[in-house]
C-alpha positions as CSV (number, residue, x, y, z in Angstrom):
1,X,7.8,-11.2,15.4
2,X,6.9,-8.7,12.7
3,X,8.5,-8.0,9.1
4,X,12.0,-8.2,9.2
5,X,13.3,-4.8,8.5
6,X,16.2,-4.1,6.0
7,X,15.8,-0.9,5.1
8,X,18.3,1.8,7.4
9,X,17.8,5.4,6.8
10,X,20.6,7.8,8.7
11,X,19.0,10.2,10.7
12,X,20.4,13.3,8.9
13,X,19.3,11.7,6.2
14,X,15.7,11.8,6.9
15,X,13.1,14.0,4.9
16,X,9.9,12.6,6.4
17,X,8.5,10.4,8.5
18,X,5.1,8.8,7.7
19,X,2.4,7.2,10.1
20,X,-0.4,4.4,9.9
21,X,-3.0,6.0,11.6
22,X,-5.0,2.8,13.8
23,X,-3.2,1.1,16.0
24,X,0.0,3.4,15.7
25,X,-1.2,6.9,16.1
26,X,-4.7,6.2,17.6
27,X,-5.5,3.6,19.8
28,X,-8.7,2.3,17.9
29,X,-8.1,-0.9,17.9
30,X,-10.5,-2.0,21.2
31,X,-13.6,0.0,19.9
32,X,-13.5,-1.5,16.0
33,X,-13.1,-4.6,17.3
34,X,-16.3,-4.8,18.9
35,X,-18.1,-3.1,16.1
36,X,-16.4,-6.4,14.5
37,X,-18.2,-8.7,16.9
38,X,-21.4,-6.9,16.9
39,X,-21.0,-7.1,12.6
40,X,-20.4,-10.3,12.1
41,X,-23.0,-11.7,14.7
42,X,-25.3,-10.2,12.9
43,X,-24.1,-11.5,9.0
44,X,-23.3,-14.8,10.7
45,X,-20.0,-14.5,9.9
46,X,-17.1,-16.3,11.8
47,X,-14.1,-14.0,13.4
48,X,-12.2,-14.2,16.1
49,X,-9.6,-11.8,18.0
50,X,-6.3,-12.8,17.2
51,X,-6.9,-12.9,13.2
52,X,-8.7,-9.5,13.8
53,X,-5.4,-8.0,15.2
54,X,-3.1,-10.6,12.3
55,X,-5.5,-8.6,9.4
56,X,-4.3,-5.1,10.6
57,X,-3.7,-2.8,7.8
58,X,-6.0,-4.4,5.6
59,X,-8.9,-2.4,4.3
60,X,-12.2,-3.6,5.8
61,X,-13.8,-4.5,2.2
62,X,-10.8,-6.8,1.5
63,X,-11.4,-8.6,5.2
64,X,-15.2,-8.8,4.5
65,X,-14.8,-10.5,1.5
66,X,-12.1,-13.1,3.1
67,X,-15.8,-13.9,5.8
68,X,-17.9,-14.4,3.3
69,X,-16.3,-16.2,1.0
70,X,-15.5,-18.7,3.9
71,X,-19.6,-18.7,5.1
72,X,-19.9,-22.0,3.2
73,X,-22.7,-22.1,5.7
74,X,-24.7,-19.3,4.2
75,X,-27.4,-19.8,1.7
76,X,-27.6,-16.2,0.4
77,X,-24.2,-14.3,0.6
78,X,-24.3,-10.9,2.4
79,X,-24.3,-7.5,-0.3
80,X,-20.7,-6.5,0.6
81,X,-22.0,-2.8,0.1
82,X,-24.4,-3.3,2.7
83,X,-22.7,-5.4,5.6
84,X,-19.5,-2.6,5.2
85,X,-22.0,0.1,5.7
86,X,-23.5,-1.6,8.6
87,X,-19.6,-2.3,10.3
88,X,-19.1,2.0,9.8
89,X,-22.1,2.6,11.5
90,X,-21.7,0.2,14.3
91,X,-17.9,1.8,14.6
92,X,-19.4,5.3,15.0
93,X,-21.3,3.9,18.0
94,X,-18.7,1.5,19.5
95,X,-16.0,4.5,19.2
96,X,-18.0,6.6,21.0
97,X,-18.9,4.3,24.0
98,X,-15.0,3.1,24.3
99,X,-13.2,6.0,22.7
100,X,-10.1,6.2,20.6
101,X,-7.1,7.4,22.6
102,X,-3.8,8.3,20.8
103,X,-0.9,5.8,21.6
104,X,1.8,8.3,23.7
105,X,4.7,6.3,22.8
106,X,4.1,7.0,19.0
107,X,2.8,10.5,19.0
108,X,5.7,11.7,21.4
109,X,7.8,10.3,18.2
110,X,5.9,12.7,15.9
111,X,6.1,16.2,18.5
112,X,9.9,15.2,18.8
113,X,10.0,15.4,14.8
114,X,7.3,18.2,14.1
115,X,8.2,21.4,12.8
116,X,11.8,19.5,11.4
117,X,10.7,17.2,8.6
118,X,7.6,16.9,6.8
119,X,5.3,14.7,8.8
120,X,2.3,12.5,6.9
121,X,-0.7,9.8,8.1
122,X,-1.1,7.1,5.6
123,X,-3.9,5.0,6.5
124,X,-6.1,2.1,5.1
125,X,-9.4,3.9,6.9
126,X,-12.1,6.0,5.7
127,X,-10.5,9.3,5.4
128,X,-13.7,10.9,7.9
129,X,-13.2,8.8,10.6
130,X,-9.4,8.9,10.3
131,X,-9.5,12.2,10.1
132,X,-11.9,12.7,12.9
133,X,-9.5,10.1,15.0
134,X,-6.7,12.6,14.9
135,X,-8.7,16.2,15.2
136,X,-10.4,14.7,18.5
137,X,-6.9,13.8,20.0
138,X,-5.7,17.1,18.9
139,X,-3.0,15.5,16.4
140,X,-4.5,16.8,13.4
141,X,-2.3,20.0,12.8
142,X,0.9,18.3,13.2
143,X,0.6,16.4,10.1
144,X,1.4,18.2,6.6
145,X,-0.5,15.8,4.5
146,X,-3.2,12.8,5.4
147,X,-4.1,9.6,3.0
148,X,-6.3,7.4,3.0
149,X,-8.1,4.3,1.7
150,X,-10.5,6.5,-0.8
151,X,-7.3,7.9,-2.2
152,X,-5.6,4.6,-4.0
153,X,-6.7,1.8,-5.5
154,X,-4.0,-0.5,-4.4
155,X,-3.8,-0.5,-1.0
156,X,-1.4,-2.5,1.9
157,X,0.9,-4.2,1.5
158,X,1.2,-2.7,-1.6
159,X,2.9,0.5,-1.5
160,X,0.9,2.8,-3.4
161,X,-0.4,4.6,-0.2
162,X,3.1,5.4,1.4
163,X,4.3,6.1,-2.3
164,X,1.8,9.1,-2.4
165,X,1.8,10.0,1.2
166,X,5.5,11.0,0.4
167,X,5.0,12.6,-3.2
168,X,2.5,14.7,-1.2
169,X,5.4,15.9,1.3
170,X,7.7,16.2,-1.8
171,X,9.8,13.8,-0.4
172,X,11.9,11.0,-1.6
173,X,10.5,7.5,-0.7
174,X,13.7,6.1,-0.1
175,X,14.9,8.9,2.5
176,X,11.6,8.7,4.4
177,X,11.3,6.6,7.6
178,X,7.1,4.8,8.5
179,X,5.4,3.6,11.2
180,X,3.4,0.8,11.4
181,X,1.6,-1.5,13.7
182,X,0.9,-4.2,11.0
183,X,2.4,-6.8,9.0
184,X,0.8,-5.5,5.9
185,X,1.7,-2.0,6.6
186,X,5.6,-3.2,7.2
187,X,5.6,-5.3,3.9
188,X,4.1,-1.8,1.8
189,X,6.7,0.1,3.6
190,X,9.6,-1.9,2.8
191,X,7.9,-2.1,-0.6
192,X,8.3,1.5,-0.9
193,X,11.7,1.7,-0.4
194,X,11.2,3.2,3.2
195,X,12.5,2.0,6.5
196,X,9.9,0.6,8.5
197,X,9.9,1.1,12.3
198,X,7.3,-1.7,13.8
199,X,5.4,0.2,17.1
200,X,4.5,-3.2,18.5
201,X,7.9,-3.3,19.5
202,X,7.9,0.5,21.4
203,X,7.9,0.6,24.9
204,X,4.7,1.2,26.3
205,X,2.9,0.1,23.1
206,X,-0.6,-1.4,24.5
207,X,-1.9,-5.2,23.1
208,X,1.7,-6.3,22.1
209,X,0.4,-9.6,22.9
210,X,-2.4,-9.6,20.9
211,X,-0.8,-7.9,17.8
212,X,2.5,-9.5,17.5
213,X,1.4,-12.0,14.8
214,X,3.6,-13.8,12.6
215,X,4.1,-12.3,9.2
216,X,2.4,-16.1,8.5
217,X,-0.5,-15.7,10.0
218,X,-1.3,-12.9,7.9
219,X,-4.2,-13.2,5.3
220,X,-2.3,-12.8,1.9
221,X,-5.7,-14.2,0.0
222,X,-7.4,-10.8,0.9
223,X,-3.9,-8.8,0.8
224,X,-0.8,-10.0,-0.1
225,X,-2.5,-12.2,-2.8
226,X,-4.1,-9.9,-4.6
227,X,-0.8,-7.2,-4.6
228,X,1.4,-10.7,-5.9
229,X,-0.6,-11.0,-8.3
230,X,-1.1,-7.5,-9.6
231,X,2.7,-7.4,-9.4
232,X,3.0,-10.6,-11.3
233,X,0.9,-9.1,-13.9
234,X,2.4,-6.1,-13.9
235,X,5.5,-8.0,-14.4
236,X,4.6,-9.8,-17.1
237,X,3.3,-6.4,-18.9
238,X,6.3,-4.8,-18.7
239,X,8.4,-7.8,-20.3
240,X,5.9,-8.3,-23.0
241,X,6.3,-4.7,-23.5
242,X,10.1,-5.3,-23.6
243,X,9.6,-8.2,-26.6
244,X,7.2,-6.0,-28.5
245,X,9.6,-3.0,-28.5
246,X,12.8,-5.2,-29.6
247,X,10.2,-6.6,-31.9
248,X,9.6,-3.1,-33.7
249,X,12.9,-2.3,-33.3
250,X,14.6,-5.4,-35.2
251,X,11.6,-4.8,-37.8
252,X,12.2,-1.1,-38.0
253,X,16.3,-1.8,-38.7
254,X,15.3,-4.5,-41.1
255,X,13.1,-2.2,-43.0
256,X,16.2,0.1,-43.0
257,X,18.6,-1.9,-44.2
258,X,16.5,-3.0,-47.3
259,X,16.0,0.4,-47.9
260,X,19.5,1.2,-47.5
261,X,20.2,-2.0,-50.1
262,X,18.0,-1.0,-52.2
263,X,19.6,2.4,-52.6
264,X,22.8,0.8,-52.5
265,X,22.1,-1.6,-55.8
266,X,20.3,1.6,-57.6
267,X,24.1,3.9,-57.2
268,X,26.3,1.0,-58.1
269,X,23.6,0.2,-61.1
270,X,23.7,4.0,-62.2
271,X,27.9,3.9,-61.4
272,X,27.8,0.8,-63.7
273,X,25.5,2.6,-66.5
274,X,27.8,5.3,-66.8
275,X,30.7,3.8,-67.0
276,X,29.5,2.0,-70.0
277,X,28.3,4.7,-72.0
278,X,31.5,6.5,-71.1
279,X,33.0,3.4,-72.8
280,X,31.6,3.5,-76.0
């Protein structure tokens, strides 16, 4: 099963809907997974099939570092730079030889929709291949805005991506509806304040076998670590923000009220002054 969804948008309620692009609009999935295989065989690096299709949504960096990190077995650690140029170029290749079709039970979502709300791609690829995924399966016009990886630093599950993909269409997050085909996508949906429609579950979706993973199964030490933690952080920011303004505030009014004391002692001391001379 995927992320539970909670979030309901009515249908005349709707402003935009917004679209992972792999493994939702385009059909990618079989041809990076062999440039996987053909990657890691030659970094040594251990990965199988179903975690490929559990790690959906997360950049290729992120999943990268998860390998080597494990590759106790490695004396010298792979450049990271280097081995995720090598996967892009080994994509280029394995994309070409098993192509990239578009998924017809998603796309005939976005024609039914185009031309009446805003429509956006928000993906966690390399904006040239994304954006070459959607011009070859002549998808590319339809969209009125396209995000990717290069354009946020936090990416799924957090929400940053969705977040922009809808201040890009002008939209309000929470009257948007998204598309996914991962876990992590779901999770930065619902993060958003979107509702989150799962494609795996769409009749005629292809690998629903393979890609139906257990939110569990997913790899929050490359992911859904790293946003927890920024959120954590983020948390923790904001409420030591909150003690150092009441801080500065009970300082400011004590500063005040001395003043105001002060001021207070110096007109009853005058009052006083007079009142005496007045006397004699």
């Amino acid at each position: 099963m995927s992320a539970v969804n909670t979030i309901k948008v009515q249908e005349e309620d709707v402003q935009a809907l917004i679209f992972d692009c792999d493994g939702t609009l385009i059909d990618t999935m079989p041809a990076f997974w062999e440039a996987w295989v053909q990657t890691c065989q030659i970094y040594d690096l251990d990965f199988n099939e179903k975690r490929f299709y559990s790690m959906a949504g997360i950049p290729v960096r992120d999943i990268f570092e998860i390998l080597i990190s494990e590759a106790k077995h490695l004396k010298v650690k792979p450049d990271i730079d280097t081995i995720v140029k090598t996967k892009l170029e080994v994509s280029a290749i394995t994309v070409a030889e098993i192509g990239t079709p578009k998924i017809d039970a998603v796309v005939a979502i976005a024609h039914k929709y185009h031309g009446k709300v805003p429509l956006a791609v928000a993906s966690s690829g390399n904006r040239s291949n994304v954006m070459q995924a959607l011009r070859d399966n002549g998808i590319l016009d339809m969209f009125d805005a396209v995000v990717t990886a290069e354009d946020v630093v936090n990416h799924k599950p957090a929400p940053d991506i969705f977040l922009l993909a809808a201040h890009k269409l002008g939209c309000d997050p929470t009257k948007c509806r998204g598309y996914e085909d991962a876990n992590a996508g779901l999770i930065a949906l619902q993060a958003a304040g979107m509702e989150a429609i799962d494609v795996r579950l769409l009749a005629g979706y292809p690998h629903v076998e393979a890609s139906s993973k257990s939110v569990l199964e997913m790899e929050y030490r490359g992911a859904s670590a790293k946003f927890a933690k920024k959120n954590t952080a983020a948390k923790k920011e904001e409420e030591t923000s909150e003690v150092g303004t009441f801080l500065r505030q009970l300082v400011i009014g004590g500063v005040v009220a001395y003043l105001l004391y002060i001021l207070l002692a110096h007109l009853v001391y005058e009052a006083v002054k007079e009142d005496a001379w007045s006397a004699d």
